[in-house]
N, C-alpha and C positions, 0 to 999 in steps of 0.2 A: 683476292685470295687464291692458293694455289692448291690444283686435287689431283691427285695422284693416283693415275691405276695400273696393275703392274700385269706386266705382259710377259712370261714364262715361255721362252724361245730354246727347244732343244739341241738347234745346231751348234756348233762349237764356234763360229764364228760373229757369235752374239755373247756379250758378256752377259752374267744375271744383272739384271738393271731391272728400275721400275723408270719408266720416261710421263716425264708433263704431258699430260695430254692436249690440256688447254687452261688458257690462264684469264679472270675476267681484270677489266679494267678497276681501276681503285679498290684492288683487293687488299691492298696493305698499304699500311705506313710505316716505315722504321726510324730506329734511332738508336745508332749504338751509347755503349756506356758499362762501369764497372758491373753495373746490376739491373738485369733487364725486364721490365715488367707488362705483364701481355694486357693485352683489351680487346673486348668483343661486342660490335656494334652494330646497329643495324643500317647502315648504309644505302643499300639499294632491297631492293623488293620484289617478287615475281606479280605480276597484272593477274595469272590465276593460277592452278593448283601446280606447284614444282613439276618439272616431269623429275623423274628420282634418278634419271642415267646422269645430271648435273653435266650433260653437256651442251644447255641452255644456257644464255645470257640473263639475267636479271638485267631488269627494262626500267625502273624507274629509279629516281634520285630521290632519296630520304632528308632534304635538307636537315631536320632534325639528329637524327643518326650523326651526320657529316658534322653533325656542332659539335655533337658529345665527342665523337675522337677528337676535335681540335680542342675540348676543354679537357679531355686528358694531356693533349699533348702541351698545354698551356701552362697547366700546375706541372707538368713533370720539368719543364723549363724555371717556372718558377721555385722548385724547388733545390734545382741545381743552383740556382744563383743567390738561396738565402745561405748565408755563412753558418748561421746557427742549425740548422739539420742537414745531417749528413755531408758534415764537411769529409772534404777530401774523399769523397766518394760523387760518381754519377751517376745519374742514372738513364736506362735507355729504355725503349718500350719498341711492341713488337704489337700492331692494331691489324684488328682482323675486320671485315667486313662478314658477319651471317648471314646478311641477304635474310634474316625473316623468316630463316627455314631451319626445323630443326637438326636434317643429317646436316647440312653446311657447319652450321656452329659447332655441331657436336667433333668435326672434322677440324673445326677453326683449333676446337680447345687443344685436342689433340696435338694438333702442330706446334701448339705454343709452349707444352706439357712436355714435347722430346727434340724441338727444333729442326722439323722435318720442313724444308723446304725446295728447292728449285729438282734438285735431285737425292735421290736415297740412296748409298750405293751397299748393298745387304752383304757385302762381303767386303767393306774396306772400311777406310773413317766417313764417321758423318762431317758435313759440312753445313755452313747455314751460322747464323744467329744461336749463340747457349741456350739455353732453355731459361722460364723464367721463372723468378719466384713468388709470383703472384698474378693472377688477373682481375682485373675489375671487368665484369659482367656474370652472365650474359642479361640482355634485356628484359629476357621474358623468361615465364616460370616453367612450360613446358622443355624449351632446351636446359634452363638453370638445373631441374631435378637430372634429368639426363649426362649432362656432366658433372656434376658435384656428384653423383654417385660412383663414376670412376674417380675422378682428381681424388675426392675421399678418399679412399684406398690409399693412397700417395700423401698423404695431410700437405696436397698443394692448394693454400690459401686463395679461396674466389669469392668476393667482395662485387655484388651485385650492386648494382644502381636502379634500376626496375623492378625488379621478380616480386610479388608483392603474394602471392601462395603462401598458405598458412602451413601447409605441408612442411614447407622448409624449414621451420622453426626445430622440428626435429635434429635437434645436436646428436643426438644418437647413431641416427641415420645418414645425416649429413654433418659429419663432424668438421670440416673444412672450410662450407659454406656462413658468410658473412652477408650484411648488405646495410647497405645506408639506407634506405626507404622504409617503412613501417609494416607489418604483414597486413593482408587483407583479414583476418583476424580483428586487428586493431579498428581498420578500414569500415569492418562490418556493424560494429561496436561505435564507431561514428557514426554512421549511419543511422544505426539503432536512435543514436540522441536526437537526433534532426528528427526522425519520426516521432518521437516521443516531443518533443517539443511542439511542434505545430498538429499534437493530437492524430496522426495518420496510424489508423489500424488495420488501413484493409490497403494492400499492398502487391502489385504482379511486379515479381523479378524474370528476369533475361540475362541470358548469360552466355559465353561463349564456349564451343562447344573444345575444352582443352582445359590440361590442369589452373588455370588461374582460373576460368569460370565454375568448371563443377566445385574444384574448393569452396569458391565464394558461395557456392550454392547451399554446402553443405553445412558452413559458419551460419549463414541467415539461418537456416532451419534451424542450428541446434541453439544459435542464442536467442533467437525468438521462443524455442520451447521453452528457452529455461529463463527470461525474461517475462515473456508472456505481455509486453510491451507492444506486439501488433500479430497480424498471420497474414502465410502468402496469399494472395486470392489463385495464384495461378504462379508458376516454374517452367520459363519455356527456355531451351539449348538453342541457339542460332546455329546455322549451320555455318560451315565452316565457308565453302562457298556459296558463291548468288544462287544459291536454290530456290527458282520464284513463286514455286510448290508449297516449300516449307514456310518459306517467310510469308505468303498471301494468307496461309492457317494459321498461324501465330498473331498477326495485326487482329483477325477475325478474332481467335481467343481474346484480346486484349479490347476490342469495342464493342465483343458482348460483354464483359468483364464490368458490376460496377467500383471497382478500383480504379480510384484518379490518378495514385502515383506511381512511378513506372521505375526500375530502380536498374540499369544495364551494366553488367560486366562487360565490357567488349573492347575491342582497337579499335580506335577511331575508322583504319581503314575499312573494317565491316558492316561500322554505324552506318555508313553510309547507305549499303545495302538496304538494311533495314527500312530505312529514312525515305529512301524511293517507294519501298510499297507503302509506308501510313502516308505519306504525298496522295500515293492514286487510289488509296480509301479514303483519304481524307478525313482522317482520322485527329480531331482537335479537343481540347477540352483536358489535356492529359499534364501534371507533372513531372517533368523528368526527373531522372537523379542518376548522375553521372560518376562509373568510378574513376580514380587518380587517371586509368590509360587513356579516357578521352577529352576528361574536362576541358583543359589547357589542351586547345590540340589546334591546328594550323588551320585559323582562320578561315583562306577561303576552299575549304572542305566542305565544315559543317556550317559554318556561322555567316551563311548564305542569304541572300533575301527570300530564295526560293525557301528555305525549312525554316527561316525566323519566327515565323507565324506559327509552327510546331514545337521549334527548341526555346523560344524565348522564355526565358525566366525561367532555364534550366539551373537546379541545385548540384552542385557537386562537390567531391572532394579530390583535391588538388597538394602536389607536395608540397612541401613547406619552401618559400620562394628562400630565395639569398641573393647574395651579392658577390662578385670576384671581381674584383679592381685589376685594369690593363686587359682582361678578357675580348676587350671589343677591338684595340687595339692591334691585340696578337691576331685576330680573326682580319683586319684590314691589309697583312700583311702576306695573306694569301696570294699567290703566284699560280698560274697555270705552266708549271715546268714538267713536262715532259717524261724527263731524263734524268727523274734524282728519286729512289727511293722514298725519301721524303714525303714527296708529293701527290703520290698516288692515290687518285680520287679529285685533284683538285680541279683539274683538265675534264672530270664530265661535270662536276659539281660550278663548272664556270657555264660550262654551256646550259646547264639548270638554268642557271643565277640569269645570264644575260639572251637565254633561249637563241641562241646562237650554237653552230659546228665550227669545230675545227677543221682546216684541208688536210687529209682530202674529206669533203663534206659528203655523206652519201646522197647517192646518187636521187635525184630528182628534189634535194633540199634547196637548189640554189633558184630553180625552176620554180619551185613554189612560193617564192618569195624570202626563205630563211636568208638568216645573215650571217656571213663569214665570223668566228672571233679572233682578234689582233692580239689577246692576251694586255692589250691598254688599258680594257675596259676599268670604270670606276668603280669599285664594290659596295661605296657609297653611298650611289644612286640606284643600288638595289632597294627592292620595294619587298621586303619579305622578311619571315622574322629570323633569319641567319644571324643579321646585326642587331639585334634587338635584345639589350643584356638589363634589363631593365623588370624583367619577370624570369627569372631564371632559377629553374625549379628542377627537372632530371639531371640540367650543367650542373648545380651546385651539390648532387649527389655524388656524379661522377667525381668532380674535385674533392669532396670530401673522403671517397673511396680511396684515393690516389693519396691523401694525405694519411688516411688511417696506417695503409701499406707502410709509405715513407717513414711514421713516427716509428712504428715496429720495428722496422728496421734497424730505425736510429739507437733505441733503445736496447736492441740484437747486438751492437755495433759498440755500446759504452758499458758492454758487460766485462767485471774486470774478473781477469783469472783468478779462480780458487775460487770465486762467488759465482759462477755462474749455476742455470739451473737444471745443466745436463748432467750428464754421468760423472760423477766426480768430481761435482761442483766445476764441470766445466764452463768454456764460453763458446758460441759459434764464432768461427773467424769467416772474412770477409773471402778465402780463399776455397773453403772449405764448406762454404753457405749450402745448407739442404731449405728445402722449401718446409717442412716440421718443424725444423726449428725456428723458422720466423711465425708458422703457426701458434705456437705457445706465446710470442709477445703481442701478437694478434689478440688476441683473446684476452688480453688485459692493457690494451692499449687505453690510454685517456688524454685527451689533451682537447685545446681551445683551437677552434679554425677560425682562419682570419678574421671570418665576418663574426665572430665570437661567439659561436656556435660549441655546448660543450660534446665531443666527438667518443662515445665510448660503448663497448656491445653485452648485453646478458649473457646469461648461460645460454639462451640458444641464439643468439649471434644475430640478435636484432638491437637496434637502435633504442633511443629515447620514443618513444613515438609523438608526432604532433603530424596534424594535419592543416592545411588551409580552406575554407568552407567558399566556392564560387559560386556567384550567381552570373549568367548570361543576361544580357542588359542589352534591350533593343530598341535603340535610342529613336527620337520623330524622325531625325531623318532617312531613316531606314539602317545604320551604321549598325554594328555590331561592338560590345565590349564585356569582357569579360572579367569582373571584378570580384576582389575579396571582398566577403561580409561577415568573417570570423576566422573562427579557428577548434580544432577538436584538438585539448591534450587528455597524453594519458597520465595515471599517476599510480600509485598505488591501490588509492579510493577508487579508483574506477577513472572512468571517461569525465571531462570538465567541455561541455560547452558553452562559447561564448560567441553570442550574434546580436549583429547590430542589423535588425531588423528594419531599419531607417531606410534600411539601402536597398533592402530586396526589390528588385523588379518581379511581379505577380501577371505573368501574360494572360490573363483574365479581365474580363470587364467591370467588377469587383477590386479591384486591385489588394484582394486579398487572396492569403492562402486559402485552396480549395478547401473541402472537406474530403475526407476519402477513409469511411467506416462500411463495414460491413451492416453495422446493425448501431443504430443511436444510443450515445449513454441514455443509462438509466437513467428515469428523471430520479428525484428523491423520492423517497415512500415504497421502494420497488429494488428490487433485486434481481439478475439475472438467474437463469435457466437456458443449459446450455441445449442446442437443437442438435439431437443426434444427427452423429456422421457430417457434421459441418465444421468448419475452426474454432479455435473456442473465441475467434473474434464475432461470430455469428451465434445472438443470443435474441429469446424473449424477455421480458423485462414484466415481470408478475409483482403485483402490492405485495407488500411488506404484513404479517398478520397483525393483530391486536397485538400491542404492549412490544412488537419490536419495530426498530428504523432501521434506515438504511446503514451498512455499514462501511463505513467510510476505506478501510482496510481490505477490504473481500468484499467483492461486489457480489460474491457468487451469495451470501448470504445474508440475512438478517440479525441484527443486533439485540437482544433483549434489554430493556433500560433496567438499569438498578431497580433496588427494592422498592425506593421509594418513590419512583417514576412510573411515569406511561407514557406511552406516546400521542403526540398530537394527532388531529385528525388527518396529516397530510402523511403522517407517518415519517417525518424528515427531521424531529427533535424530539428528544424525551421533554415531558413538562412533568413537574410535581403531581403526584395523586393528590385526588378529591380526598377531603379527610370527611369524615363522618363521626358523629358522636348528638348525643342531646343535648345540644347548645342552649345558653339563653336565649340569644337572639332566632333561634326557631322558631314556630307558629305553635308546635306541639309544645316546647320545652316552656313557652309564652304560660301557657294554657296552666300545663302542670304548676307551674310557679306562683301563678297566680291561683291557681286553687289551692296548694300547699299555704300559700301565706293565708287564704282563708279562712281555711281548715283552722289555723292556728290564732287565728283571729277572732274566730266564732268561741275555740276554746277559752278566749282569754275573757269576750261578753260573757259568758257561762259561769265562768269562774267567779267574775266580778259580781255576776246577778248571785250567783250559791254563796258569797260573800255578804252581800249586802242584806241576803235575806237567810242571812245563817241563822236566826234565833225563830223563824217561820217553822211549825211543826212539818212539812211536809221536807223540809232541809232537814231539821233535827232526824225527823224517822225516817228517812235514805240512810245512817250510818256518816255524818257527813264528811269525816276525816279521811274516810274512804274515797268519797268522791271527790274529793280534793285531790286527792291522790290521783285517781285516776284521771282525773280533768288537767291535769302536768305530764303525764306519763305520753295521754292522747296528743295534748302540745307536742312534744319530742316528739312522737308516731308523725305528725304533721310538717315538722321541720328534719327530721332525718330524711324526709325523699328529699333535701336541695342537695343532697347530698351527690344523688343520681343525676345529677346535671349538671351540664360543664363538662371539660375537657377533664380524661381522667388520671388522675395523678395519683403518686404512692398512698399517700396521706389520706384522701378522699377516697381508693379505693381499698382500703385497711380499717377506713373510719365507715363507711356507710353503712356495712353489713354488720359491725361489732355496734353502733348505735341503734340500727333498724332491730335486731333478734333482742339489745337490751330495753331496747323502750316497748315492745310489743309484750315481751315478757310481761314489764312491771304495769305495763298495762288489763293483759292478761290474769296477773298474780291478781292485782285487786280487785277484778269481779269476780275472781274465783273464789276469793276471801268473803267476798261479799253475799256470792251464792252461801257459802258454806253458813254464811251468821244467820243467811234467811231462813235455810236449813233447819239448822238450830233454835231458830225462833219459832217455826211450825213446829218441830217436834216439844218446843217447851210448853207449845198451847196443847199437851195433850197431857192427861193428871200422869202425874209422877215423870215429866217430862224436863223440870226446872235445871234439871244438875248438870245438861247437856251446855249451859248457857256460860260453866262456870272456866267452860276451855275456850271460849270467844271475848277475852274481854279485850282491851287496848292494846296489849302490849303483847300480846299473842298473835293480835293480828297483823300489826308492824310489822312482828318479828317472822311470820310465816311469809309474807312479801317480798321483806328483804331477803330470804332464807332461799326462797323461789327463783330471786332476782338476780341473785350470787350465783344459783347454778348455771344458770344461763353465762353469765360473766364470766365464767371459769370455763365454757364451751370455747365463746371467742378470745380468750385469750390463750389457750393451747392453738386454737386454730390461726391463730398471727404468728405464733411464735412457730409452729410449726411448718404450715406451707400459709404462709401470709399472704392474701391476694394483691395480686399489681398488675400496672398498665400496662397492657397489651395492643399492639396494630397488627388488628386482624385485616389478612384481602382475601380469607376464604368466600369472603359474600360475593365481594363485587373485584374484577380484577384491575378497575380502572380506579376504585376508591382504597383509604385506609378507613379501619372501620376500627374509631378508639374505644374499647373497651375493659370492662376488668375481670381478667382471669381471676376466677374464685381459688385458683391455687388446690387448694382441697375441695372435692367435690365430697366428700364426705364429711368434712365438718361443716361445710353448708348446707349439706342434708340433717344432719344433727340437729342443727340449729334451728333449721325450719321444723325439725317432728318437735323438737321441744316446744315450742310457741304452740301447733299443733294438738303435741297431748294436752298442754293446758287447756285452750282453748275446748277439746274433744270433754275433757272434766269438766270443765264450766257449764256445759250446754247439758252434760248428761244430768248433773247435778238440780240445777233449775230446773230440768225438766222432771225430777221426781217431785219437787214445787211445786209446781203446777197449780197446784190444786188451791193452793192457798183463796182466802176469800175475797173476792170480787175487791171492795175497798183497798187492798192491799196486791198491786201488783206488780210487785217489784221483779219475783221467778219469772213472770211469764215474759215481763219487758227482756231481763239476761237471757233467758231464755230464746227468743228472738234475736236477739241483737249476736250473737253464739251462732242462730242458725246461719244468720248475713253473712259473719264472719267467715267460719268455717267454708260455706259456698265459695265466696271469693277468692279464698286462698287455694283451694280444689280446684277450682277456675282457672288460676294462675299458674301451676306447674307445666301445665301442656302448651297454654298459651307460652311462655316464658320462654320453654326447650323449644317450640318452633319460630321464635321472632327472631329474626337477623336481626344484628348490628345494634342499631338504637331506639328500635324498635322494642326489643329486652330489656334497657333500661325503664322507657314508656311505660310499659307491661306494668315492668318491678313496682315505679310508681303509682301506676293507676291501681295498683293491686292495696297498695299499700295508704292511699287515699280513701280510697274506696271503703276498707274495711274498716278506717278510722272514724270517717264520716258515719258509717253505719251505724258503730257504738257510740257514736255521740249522737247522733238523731235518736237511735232507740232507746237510748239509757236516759238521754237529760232534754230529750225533743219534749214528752210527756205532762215533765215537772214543771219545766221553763212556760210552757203553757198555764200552766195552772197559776203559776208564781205572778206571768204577767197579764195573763187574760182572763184567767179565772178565779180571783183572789178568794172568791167565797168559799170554794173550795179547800183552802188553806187553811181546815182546820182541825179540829181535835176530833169532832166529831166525822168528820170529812174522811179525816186519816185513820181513823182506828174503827177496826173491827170488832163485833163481840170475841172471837178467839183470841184476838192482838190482842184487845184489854186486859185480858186475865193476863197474857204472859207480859207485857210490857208494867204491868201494875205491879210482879213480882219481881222485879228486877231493881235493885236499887246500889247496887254496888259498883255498875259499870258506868262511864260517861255515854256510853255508846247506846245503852238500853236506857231509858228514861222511865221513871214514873207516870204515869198517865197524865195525871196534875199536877207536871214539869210542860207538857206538850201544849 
């Protein structure tokens, strides 16, 4: 390339001029033609930091570099000779060498932007090569922003091959700038998958110290914030050179670091730097991950036997490879001439290739054993990846850049007047070509590249994105190889990773992927808690409380199981709650059932004996239709608690309490009925006492029974109809159980129903107990009497008990309450008779049964069934 400084000479016999100062060797290649398109490469390279006067040499040869212009210059040959684009037009190109430095390139663009070359002459015509209407580069994203910020201004179209800054994607800012490569953006978002994939949350990134590294730095941060997919352990900036300061504290950060995987933005050539101090700390145990600038990178660099043992089973991403048919070819027909525009570059890139000088050889090269070159040599027998078109990955970018140009063009080119899309539906003519108007067909260019790649840019002038996923592969025999084991595309949905895990080399003695967490998933049962001031990939892992699990979704918290769950003991699934209720197959619910069938069983012997010995005076004078009555009523008291057992349903809990409050009732009703007659018997034993007897006879007392027995009936049937009790799962008791039972619905017609039973009962007791007194032989007052106090106790008993029993323990209650007080009044009222009937028959008689006061009143009774004649008994 050519750099120009101008030297301002006041004497008159110096013209204004700017003169060459000095010119490097393979600074350009040209190629004339109707349409000339520039490129900017990196060719040669300074060994360390530029001196900035640029009147240095660049020292080394970039074989790399040297391919990329031969594979521009390749497609642009190959383009002149397909008939189908851009016939009848050529094209020529104008290849710059940047040397790797930013003012250079930034100076390359320049030149190629106003065809400043050999001489300026500021007060006459320019001369030189036209300018051109597009370049493909520059390589890297630091010069890339620097000149797409002026070209912009110009809408002179630059189609990068490298520049992988996400910055760039700004169309706004850089409205000019295009590129075949993917942004680091996309890059980072690969990345992202591969750590999500083999589980890596705990991460140090490295970067280099220029817009492509801070960029990348800045993407990790923000999609990891907003993913939450992993966290940096550590962010260190390489320096820019061998600082063995900087770089010996960075390795330290990274092997105090427990972070395995290592993630580096860098150029190969700075890897290297690096690579020598974790050599002499010796620093092993680490996985790399490599971005697109050094994955594929020149062999015996990095993929060394001396760093195998650190880089092997390096991950990286790599551009997407292709293919260019005749590329190896055109590259065999390199010449080292001298003397021809053309060539320039090829002449040091031969003595690279065959490490040989040309004559005159400097001085002390021939002495030291170097070798002259003949320009014979065979470039065949070169051993390097120059000729190696078999992985070709930044060439097939270049090519594609060159084609995107061309199609634009072509399309520029077949606009027909009156349709075109400039000022008055014009068309650009080929005479008349501005660099903007091939902008506009840029920017909607689409078409198919050879290797059938579809070729087309978004709104901010990026590609399809797709990556290729490499693993470093370090074979027994100590060989080095570096292969594909996937691929990242992108899509609309996001990132799609695909790996064939088969193939990974894992440089571990495991031959598995490491681990590399800050802090262990959770197990199940357990939830994170994040530790202040740390990443949120640094967590404690605290149990999960009662009744919730882990939640599968949000590890930060716990899950509560449905209503009708809880959680196991391990805390990692909901199971079904314990259900609870008065089962049959209970112990308790055993107990009651069997004593309710009892109960009703004993009523039924009673029954049969008060049957069998119904014409017995001691049956006859009980009232005995009464006790019939009551000896059925007590049965139903006995068989409505089966009621309270079991699992509770509408039916049984609608039915038990309107069965329970009517059979207690008519239970009820009839000793009250019965006190009243006894009542009235005592008072008829007293003179002028008869007439009281004439309101007790048969059908008075039925009918007071049933009269008693209906009001009750008419309680619970407002009380169904209006808030009807039903089944309820309660887990106010226990939080791990359902506790089935029946909502009374109305707590006030339950109340009702119970004072009704109640006042009855509270009459009956009062009643008998004005009886009292009655005569020894006859004691029937004193039996109700008693059997009223039992009652009434039990059910008093029962209220507090009842309001404090959980769950089925309230059923229990209800029953035992309701056992209890049935068995009472059957023991006391017919425990007495039954005795006498079966063990004391002698007893069972007239004289036995009747009292002097009876006599008289039962002797004046002759109209009732119920009151007997004495000598009927």
């Amino acid at each position: 390339m050519s750099f120009y400084f101008s030297s301002v000479i006041s004497s008159s016999q110096f013209s204004l001029s700017c003169q060459l100062q000095g010119q490097f060797d393979l600074n350009g290649m040209y190629k004339t033609g109707d349409v000339i398109l520039g490129g900017l490469f990196q060719i040669h390279f300074f060994s360390s930091v530029a001196i900035q006067s640029f009147t240095s040499q660049p020292q080394h040869v970039y074989a790399l570099g040297f391919k990329l212009a031969q594979t521009m210059a390749f497609a642009i040959d190959e383009i002149n000779r397909n008939s189908n684009l851009l016939s009848n037009v050529t094209l020529g190109y104008t290849l710059y060498d940047s040397c790797q430095e930013l003012g250079i390139g930034f100076r390359a663009a320049l030149s190629l932007a106003n065809s400043q070359e050999e001489k300026i002459i500021l007060n006459g015509t320019c001369s030189g090569n036209p300018p051109v209407i597009g370049i493909v580069g520059d390589p890297s994203s630091t010069p890339s922003i620097a000149i797409s910020n002026v070209l912009g201004l110009y809408r002179v179209p630059m189609v990068s091959y490298f520049a992988t800054c996400s910055c760039l994607s700004d169309h706004q800012k850089y409205p000019s700038f295009f590129r075949t490569i993917p942004s680091d953006a996309f890059q980072v978002r690969a990345m992202i998958q591969i750590l999500k994939h083999f589980g890596w949350t705990w991460v140090g990134l490295l970067v280099t110290d220029d817009d492509y590294g801070l960029h990348a730095a800045r993407s990790f941060q923000s999609e990891l914030n907003l993913s939450g997919e992993a966290c940096l352990a550590y962010t260190e900036v390489l320096p820019w050179n061998k600082d063995t300061d900087e770089l010996r504290r960075i390795v330290a950060v990274m092997k105090k670091s427990t972070a395995r995987v290592v993630i580096v933005f860098e150029h190969y050539s700075r890897v290297i730097n690096l690579m020598e101090e974790v050599v002499r700390q010796n620093l092993t145990g680490l996985q790399w991950m490599a971005s697109e600038s050094w994955t594929v990178t020149v062999p015996d660099v990095l993929q060394i036997p001396q760093l195998m043992p650190y880089l092997g089973g390096t991950l990286g991403i790599a551009i997407r490879r292709g293919e260019i048919q005749g590329l190896r070819e055109f590259l065999l027909q390199i010449r080292p001439d001298l003397h021809h525009n053309n060539s320039y570059g090829n002449s040091m890139f031969w003595e690279f290739a065959f490490q040989c000088r040309f004559a005159p050889a400097p001085a002390g090269w021939l002495e030291g054993g170097g070798a002259l070159c003949t320009g014979e040599e065979n470039l065949e027998n070169v051993d390097n990846e120059f000729l190696d078109v078999s992985n070709l990955r930044p060439e097939y970018n270049v090519y594609k850049a060159v084609y995107a140009l061309a199609y634009s063009l072509d399309d520029m080119l077949r606009c027909k007047p009156g349709r075109g899309p400039f000022s008055g539906n014009s068309c650009a003519t080929l005479q008349s070509l501005e660099p903007w108007q091939l902008l506009y067909y840029l920017e909607r260019v689409n078409f198919t590249a050879p290797f059938g790649d579809q070729v087309s840019f978004d709104e901010n002038g990026d590609v399809e994105p797709i990556y290729d996923v490499m693993n470093w592969l370090w074979l027994p025999d100590g060989s080095t190889k570096v292969q594909s084991v996937g691929e990242v595309k992108g899509s609309g949905e996001g990132e799609e990773l695909i790996l064939d895990e088969n193939r990974i080399f894992w440089n571990f003695e495991s031959k598995k992927p490491p681990r590399s967490v800050c802090s262990e998933s959770c197990p199940p049962g357990t939830h994170m808690v994040r530790e202040k001031g740390k990443p949120q990939c640094c967590f404690d892992c605290i149990p999960c409380s009662e009744g919730k699990i882990t939640n599968k979704s949000n590890s930060l918290e716990c899950t509560s199981c449905p209503e009708d769950f809880w959680s196991n003991p391990q805390r990692d699934h909901c199971v079904p709650k314990k259900t609870e209720f008065l089962s049959y197959h209970d112990p308790l619910g055993i107990c009651l059932t069997a004593t309710s069938l009892l109960g009703t069983f004993v009523c039924a012997v009673v029954l049969g004996i008060f049957i069998y010995h119904r014409r017995t005076p001691i049956v006859r004078a009980n009232n005995s239709e009464l006790s019939f009555q009551l000896l059925l009523s007590l049965k139903l008291c006995f068989l409505c608690s089966l009621l309270f057992i079991g699992r509770p349903r509408l039916w049984t809990c609608q039915l038990r309490h309107a069965a329970f409050g009517i059979s207690f009732v008519l239970c009820v009703s009839c000793i009250l009925v019965k006190t009243m007659v006894v009542l009235a018997v005592f008072k008829a034993s007293k003179p002028g006492g008869g007439a009281s007897l004439k309101w007790f006879g048969a059908m008075q007392q039925r009918g007071t029974v049933l009269f008693l027995t209906s009001i009750q009936a008419a309680i619970c049937t407002t009380w169904l109809v209006s808030s009807s009790p039903t089944p309820h799962k309660n887990t106010q008791y226990h939080n791990d159980k359902i506790v089935y039972e029946c909502a009374v619905g109305s707590t006030v017609g339950f109340a009702v129903l119970l004072g009704y039973i109640g006042m009855l009962a509270v009459l009956s007791f009062l009643i008998a107990f004005l009886v009292r007194n009655l005569p020894d032989s006859f004691n029937e007052a004193k039996l109700i009497t008693f059997s009223m106090l039992i009652f009434c106790a039990v059910w008093v008993a029962f209220v507090p008990a009842y309001v404090s029993s959980p769950g089925k323990l309230a059923d229990a209650v209800e029953v035992f309450a309701i056992l209890a007080s049935s068995f009472g009044l059957l023991i006391t009222l017919f425990g007495p008779k039954c005795y006498i009937i079966l063990l004391r028959p002698e007893m069972n008689t007239k004289k036995s049964i009747m009292g002097r006061g009876i006599d008289l009143v039962l002797g004046s009774i002759t109209s009732s069934n119920q009151f007997l004649h004495p000598n009927e008994l």
